[in-house]
Backbone bond lengths (Angstrom), bond angles and torsions (degrees), N, CA, C in turn:
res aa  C-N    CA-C-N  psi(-1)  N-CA   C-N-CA  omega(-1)  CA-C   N-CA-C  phi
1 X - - - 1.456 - - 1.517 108.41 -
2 X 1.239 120.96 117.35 1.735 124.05 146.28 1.623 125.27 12.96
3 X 0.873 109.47 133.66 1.613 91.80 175.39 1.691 96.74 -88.04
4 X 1.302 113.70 140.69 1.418 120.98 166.22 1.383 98.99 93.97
5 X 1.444 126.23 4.70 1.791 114.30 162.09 1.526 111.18 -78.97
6 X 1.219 106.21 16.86 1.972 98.60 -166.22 1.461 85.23 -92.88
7 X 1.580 133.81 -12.72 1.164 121.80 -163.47 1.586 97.60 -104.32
8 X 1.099 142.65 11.87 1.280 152.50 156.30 1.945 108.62 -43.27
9 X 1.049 104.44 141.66 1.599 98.96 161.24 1.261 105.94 -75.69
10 X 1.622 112.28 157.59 1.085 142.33 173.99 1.621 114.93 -85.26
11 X 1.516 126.47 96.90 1.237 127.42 169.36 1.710 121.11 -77.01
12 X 1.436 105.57 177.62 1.444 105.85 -171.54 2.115 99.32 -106.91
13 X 1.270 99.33 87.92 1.462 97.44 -168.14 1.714 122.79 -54.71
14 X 1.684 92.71 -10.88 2.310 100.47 176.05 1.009 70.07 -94.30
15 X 1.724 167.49 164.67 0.750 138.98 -8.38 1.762 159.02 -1.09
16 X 1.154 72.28 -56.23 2.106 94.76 -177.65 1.260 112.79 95.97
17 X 1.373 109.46 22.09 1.599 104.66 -160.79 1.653 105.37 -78.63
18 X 1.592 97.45 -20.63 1.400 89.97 171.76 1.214 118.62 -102.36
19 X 1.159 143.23 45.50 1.776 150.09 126.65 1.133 100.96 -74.50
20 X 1.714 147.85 -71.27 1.124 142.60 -176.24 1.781 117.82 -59.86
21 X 0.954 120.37 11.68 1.812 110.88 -165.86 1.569 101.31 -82.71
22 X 1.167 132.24 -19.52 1.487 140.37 155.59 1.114 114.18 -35.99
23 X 1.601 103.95 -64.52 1.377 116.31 -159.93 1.710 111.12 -85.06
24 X 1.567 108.50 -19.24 1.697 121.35 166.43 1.648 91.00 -61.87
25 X 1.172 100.63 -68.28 1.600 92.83 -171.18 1.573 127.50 -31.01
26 X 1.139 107.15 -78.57 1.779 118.91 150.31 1.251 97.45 -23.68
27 X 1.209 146.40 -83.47 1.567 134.01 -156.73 1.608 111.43 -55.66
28 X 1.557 123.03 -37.47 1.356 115.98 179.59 1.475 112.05 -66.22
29 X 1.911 112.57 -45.99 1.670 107.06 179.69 1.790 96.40 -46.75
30 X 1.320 124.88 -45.87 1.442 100.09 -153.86 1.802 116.03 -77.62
31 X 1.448 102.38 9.01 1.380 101.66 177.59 1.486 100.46 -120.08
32 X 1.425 115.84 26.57 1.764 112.56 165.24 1.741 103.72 86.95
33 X 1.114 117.48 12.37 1.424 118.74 172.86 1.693 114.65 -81.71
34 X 0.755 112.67 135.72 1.719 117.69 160.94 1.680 95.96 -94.36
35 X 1.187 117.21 144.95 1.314 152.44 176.59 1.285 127.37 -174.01
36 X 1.535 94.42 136.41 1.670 127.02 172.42 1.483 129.50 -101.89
37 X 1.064 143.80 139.49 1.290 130.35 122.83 1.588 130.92 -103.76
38 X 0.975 132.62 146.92 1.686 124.72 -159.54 1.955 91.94 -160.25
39 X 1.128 111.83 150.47 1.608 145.20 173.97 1.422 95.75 -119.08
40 X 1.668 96.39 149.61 1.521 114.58 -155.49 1.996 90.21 -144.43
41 X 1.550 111.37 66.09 1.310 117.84 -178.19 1.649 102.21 -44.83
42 X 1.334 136.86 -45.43 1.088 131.32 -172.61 2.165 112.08 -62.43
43 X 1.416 82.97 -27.96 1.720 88.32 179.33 1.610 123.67 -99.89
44 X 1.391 105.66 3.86 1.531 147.30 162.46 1.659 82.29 -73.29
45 X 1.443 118.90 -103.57 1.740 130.63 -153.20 1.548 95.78 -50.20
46 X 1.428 128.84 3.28 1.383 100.21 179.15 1.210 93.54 -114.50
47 X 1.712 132.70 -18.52 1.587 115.24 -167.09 1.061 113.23 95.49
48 X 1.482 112.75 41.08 1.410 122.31 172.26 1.063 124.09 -123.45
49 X 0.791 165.67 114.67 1.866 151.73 164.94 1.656 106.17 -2.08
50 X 1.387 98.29 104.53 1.374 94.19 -169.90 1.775 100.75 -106.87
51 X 1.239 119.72 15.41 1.328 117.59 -165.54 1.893 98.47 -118.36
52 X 1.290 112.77 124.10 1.675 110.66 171.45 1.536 115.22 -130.12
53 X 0.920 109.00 166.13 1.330 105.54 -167.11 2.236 100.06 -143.35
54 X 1.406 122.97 130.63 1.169 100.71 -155.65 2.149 82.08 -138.46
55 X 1.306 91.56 175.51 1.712 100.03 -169.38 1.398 101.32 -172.06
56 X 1.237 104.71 152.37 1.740 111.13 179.01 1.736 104.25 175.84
57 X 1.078 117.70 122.34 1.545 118.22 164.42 1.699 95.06 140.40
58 X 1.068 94.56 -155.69 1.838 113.57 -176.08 1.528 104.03 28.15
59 X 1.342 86.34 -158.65 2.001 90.51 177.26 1.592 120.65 -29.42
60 X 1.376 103.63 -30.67 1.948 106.07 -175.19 1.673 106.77 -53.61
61 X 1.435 102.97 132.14 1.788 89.53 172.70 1.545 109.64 -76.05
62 X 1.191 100.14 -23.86 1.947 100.78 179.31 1.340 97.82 -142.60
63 X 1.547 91.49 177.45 1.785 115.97 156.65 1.561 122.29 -25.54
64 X 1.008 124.49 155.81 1.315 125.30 153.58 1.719 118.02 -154.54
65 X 0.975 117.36 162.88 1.821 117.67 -179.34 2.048 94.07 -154.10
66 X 1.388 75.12 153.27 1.207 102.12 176.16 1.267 126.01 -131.02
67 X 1.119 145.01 98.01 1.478 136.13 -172.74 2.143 123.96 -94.36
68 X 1.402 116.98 153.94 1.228 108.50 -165.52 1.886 112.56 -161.92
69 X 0.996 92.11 149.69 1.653 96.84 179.89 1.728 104.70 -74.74
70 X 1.124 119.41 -27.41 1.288 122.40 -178.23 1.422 104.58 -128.54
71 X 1.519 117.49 -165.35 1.462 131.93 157.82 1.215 99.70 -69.05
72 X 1.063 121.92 -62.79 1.278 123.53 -162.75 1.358 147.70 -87.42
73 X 1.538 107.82 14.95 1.386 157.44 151.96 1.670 106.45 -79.69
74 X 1.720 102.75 -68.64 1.108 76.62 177.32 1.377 139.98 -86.12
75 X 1.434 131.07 2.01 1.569 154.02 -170.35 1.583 88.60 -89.42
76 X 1.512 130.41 -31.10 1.487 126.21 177.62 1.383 98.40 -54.89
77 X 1.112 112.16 -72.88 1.371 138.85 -171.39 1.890 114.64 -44.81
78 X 0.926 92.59 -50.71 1.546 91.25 168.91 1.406 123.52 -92.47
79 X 1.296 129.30 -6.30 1.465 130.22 133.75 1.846 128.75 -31.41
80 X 1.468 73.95 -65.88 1.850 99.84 173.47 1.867 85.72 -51.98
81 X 1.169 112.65 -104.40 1.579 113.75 177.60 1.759 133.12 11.34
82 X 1.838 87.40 -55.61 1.389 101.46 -177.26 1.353 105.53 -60.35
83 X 1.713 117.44 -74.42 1.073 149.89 157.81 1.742 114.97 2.20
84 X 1.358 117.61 -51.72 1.562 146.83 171.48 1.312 99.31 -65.03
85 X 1.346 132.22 -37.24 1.297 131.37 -150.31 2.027 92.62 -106.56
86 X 0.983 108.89 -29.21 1.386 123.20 171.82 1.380 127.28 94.18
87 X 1.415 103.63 46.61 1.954 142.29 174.87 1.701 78.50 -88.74
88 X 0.995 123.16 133.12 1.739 142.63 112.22 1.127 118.34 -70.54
89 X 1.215 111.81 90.57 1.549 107.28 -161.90 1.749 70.39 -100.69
90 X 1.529 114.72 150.94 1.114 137.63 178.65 1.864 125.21 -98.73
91 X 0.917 92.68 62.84 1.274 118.61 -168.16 1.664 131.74 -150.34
């Protein structure tokens, strides 16, 4: 692990957050969000968080990224993110 990921929040990885991240997605386009999710196979073969998740537009004043060992690490994580930024994302 990174030095300085210990200071990351702690997500709830059973969640399910990754069955719904489709349908998160779909919910941000309809509130003017641009959103991504994308895998980084090269950052996979090294042992990195190969999973990111990225957003920018609508209500957001800026960019944002999220990074994760899984989907569902990282979709925790950028929930939390959204959430901070002041998305109710409904989920």
């Amino acid at each position: 692990m990174a030095k300085g990921m210990e200071r990351w929040p702690k997500v709830d990885l059973d969640s399910g957050v990754e069955d719904v991240t489709l349908s998160i997605l779909e919910w941000l386009g309809e509130q003017g969000v641009n959103a991504m999710v994308r895998v980084d196979a090269e950052r996979m073969r090294d042992g990195q968080p190969a999973w990111t998740f990225a957003a920018s537009g609508g209500p957001l004043d800026g960019g944002m990224r999220a990074d994760g060992a899984s989907v569902a690490e990282c979709m925790g994580r950028a929930l939390l993110r959204l959430r901070e930024a002041g998305l109710a994302v409904p989920f």
